[in-house]
C-alpha positions in Angstrom: 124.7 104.2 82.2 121.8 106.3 80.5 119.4 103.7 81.5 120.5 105.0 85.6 120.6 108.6 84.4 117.3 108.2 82.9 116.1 106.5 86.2 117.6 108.9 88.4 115.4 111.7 86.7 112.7 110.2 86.8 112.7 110.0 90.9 113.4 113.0 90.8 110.4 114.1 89.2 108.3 111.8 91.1 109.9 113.3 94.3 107.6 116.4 92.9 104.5 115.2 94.2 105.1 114.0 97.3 102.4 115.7 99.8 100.4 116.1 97.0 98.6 112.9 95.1 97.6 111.3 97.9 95.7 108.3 98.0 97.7 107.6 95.2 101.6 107.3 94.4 103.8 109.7 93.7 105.2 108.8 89.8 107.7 110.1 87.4 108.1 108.7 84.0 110.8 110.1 81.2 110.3 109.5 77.5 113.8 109.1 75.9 113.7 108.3 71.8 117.1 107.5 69.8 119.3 109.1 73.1 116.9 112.3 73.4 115.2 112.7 76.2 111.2 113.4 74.6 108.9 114.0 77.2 108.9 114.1 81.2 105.9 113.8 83.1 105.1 113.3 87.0 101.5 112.8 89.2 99.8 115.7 88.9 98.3 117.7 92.1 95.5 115.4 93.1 96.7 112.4 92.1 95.6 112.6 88.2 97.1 112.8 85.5 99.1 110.1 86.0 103.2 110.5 85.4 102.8 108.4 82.5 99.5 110.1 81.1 101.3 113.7 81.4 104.6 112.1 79.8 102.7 111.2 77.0 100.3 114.2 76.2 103.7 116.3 76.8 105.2 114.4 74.5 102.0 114.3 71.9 101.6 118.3 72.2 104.7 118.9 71.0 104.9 116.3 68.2 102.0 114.1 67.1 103.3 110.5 67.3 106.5 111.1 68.6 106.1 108.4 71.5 106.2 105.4 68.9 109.3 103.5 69.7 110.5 105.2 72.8 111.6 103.8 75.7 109.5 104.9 79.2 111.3 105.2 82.3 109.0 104.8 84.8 109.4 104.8 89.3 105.9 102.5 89.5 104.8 100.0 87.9 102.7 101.3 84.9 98.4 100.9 86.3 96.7 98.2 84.8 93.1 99.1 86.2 90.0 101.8 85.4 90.0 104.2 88.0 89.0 108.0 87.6 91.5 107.1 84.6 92.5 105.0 81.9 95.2 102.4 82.6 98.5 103.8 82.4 99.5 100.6 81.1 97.2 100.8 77.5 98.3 104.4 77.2 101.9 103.2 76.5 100.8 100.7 74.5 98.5 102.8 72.4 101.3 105.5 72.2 103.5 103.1 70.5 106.6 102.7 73.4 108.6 99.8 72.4 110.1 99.6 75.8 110.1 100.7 79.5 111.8 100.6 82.2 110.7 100.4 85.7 112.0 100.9 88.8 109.3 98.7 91.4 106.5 96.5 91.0 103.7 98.3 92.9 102.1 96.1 95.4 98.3 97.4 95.1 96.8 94.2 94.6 94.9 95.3 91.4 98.1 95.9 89.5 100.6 93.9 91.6 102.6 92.8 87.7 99.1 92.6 86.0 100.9 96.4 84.3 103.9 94.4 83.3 102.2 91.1 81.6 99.7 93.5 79.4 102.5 95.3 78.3 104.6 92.7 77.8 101.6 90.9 75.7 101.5 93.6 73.7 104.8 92.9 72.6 106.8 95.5 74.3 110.0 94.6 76.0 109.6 95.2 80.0 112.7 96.0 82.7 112.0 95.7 86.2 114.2 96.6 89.2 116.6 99.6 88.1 117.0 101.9 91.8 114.2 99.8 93.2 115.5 100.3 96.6 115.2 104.3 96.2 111.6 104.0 94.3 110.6 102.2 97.7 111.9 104.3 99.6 110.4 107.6 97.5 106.9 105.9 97.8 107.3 103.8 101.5 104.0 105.8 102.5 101.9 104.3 99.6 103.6 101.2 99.8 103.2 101.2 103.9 99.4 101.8 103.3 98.9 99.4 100.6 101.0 96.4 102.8 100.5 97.5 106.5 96.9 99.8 106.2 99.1 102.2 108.3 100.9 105.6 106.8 104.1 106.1 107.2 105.4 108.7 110.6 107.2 110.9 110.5 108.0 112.9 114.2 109.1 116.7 114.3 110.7 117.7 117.1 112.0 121.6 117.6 114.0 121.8 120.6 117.0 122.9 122.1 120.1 121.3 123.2 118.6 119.3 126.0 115.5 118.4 124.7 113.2 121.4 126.2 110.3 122.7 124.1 109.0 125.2 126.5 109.9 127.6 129.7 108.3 126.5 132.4 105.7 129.4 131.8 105.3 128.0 128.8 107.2 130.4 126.1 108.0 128.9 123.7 108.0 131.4 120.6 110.7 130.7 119.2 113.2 128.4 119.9 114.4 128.0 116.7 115.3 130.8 114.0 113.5 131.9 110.9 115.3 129.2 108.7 114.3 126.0 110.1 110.6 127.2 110.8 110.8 127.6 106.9 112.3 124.1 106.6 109.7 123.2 108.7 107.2 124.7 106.1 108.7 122.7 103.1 108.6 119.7 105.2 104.6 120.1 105.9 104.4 120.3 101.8 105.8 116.9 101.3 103.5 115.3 103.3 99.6 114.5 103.1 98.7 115.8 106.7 100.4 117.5 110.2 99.1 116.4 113.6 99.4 117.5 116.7 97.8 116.7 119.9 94.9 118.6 121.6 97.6 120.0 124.2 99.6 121.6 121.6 96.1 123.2 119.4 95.7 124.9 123.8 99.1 126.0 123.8 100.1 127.1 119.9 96.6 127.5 118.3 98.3 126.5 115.7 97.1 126.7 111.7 99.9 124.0 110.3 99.8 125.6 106.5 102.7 125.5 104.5 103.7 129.7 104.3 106.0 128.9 101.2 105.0 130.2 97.9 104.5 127.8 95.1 104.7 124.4 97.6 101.0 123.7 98.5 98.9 123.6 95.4 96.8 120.8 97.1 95.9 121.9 100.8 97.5 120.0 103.5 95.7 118.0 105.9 95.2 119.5 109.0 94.7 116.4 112.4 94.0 117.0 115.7 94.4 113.9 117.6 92.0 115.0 121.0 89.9 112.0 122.9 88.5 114.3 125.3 87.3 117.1 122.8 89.7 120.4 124.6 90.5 121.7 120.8 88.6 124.8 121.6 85.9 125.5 118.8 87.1 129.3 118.2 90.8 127.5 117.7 92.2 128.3 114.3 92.7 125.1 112.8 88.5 125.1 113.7 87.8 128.4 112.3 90.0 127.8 109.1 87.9 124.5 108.4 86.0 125.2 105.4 89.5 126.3 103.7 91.9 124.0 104.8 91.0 120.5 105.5 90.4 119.5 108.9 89.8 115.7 110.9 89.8 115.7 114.5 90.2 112.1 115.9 88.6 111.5 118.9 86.7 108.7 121.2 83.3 107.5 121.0 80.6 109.2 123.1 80.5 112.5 123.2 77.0 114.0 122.9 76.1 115.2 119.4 75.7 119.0 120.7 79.3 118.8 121.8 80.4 118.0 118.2 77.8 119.8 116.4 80.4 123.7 116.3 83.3 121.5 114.7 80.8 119.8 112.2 79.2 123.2 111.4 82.4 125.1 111.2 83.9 122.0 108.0 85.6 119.6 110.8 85.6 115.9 109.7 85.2 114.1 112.7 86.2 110.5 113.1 85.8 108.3 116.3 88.6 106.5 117.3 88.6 103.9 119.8 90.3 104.6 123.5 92.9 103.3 125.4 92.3 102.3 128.8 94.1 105.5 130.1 91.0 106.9 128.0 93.0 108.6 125.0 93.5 107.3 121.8 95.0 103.7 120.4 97.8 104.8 118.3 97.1 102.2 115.5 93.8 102.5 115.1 94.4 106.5 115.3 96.7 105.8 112.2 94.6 103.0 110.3 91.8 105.3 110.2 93.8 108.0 108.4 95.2 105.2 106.1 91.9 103.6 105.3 90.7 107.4 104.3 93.6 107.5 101.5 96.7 109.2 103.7 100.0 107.9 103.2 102.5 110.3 104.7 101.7 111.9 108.1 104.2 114.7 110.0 103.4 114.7 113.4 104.6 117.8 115.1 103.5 117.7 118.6 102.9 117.4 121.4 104.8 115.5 123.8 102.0 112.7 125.0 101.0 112.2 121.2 105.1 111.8 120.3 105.6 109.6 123.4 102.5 107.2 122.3 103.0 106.3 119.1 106.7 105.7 120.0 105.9 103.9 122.5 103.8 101.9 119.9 106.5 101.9 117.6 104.9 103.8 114.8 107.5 106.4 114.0 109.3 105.4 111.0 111.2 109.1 110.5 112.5 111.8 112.8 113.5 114.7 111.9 114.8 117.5 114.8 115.4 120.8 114.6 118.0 121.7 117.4 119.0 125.1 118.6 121.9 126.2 119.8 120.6 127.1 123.8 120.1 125.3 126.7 117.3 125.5 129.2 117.6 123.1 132.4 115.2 120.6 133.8 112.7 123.4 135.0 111.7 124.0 130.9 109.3 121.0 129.3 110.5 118.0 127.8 109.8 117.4 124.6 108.9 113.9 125.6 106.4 112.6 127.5 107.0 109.2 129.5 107.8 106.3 127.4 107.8 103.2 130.8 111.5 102.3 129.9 112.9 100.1 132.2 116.0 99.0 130.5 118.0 100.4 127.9 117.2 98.0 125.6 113.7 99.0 125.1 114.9 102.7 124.4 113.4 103.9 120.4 116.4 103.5 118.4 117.0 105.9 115.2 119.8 105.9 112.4 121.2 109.2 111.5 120.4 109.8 107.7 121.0 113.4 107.4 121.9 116.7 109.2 122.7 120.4 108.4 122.6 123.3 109.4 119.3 125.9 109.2 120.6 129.2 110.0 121.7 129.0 113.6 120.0 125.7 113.6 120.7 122.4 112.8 118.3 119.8 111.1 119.1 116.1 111.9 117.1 113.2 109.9 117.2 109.8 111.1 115.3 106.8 110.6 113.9 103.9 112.5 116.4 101.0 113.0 
């Protein structure tokens, strides 16, 4: 029973970083010695320290040695290479822990149970498995990028009851109340970067910053997905470049001088290759991000970037924010065309979650 309780806070610590440690993991670890819990640690901001690291130099700060026979609970397997840091994994055993308890075995093919055999040659006894099933689910970015070279996608919708976004003049400010653009907010900070389509940068200008005090110590990754190059270069997200990270995906060709104000003003550009419609593959849109060290990705608009990648299949998570109102066919969907021609084609979700946001309501679901 302690050995869940113990488990259970360590998730819960690891759930800390999420947004923020990207390319790698986000960990927790718990020290616990004779019943008392010692030390708690989770990935720093960044990525470094590791959960394990900052467990340990917690623990060390406030008592010199005090590590030496404790038991680690720890979400991910413990790292068994040299990166920026140490490995994890000699850190424990250096500290003295005489056991430790994991919840998954992390597939990066340089640790992949290479963590678990040095620690278990070094004589200390190893678990494996305890709430596996929510560690993979915690980490299903990192562990989507390390298996699939894709993050994981996860589709914001703000609409209201009949799936409009927009008047037909185009208002849209606001559909939904105070609350759920601040839940909108805390869900930007658990991910490593927003996109949005070149349509919605035209119609918003958008800056896609977390406003919430205290959630964004690592800036968030600002995308514009935009094949023809319309993100106008006196558009925020352009202007705020050199502060907030920016990428802007787009195809191959455009003449140097075209790209040259987005360059100059911070912009990472990355050339993606086209569809035959002439925008962007949704894969390789998403493999390029993943091969750069993202792992999580909200997408919140606009309609032809939602419609493609679910039309490609690569939305894992939905999460809509519906308001109480009702607009008619004349408003905009938020949904471009998605070539159904039977039902059974139709992008199927699983409801996970819903509350209310204010006036709101927040519904999560999850690809079937």
């Amino acid at each position: 029973m302690d050995d869940l309780a113990h488990m259970r806070a360590a998730l819960r610590l690891a759930a800390r970083g999420l947004g923020n440690t990207w390319p790698n993991p986000a960990v927790g670890c718990v020290l616990v010695k004779d019943g008392t819990v010692i030390a708690r640690g989770w990935t720093q901001p960044g990525g470094r320290p590791h959960a394990e690291a900052e467990a340990l130099a917690r623990a060390e700060a406030a008592s010199p040695g005090a590590a030496r026979g404790a038991t680690a609970y720890v979400t991910l397997e413990p790292c068994s290479h040299h990166g920026r840091t140490p490995p994890c994994c000699d850190a424990l055993i250096r500290a003295g822990v005489t056991r430790v308890v994991v919840a998954l075995r992390d597939p990066d093919a340089r640790v992949d149970g290479r963590g678990f055999a040095r620690l278990r040659a070094a004589g200390i006894t190893v678990e494996e498995g305890l709430l596996g099933t929510e560690a993979a689910a915690l980490n299903a970015g990192f562990i989507r990028r390390i298996t699939q070279g894709l993050p994981l996608v996860t589709l914001k919708l703000a609409s209201t009851l009949d799936g409009r976004i927009a008047t037909s003049t185009g208002e849209s400010r606001w559909i939904t109340g105070p609350d759920a653009r601040r839940a909108v907010h805390a869900l930007r900070a658990r991910h490593d970067a927003v996109m949005v389509g070149s349509g919605t940068v035209l119609a918003d200008d958008p800056d896609l910053t977390c406003r919430i005090a205290g959630m964004d110590p690592v800036p968030i990754l600002r995308v514009i997905a935009d094949a023809r190059l319309r993100t106008p270069p006196g558009a925020r997200l352009v202007r705020e470049a050199a502060l907030q990270p920016t990428w802007l995906l787009t195809g191959a060709g455009h003449r140097p001088s075209a790209l040259a104000p987005y360059i100059s003003a911070g912009v990472e550009v990355v050339t993606i290759r086209r569809a035959a419609g002439g925008g962007l593959l949704p894969r390789p849109m998403l493999a390029a991000l993943a091969m750069r060290g993202v792992t999580r990705v909200l997408v919140e608009g606009g309609a032809g970037l939602a419609a493609a990648l679910l039309r490609a299949g690569l939305v894992d998570r939905l999460v809509w924010f519906h308001a109480p109102g009702l607009m008619g066919a004349e408003g905009l969907a938020s949904m471009g065309p998605l070539g159904l021609v039977a039902l059974s084609a139709m992008p199927r979700f699983r409801l996970e979650a819903t509350r209310a946001v204010g006036a709101d309501v927040m519904s999560e679901f999850v690809k079937e």
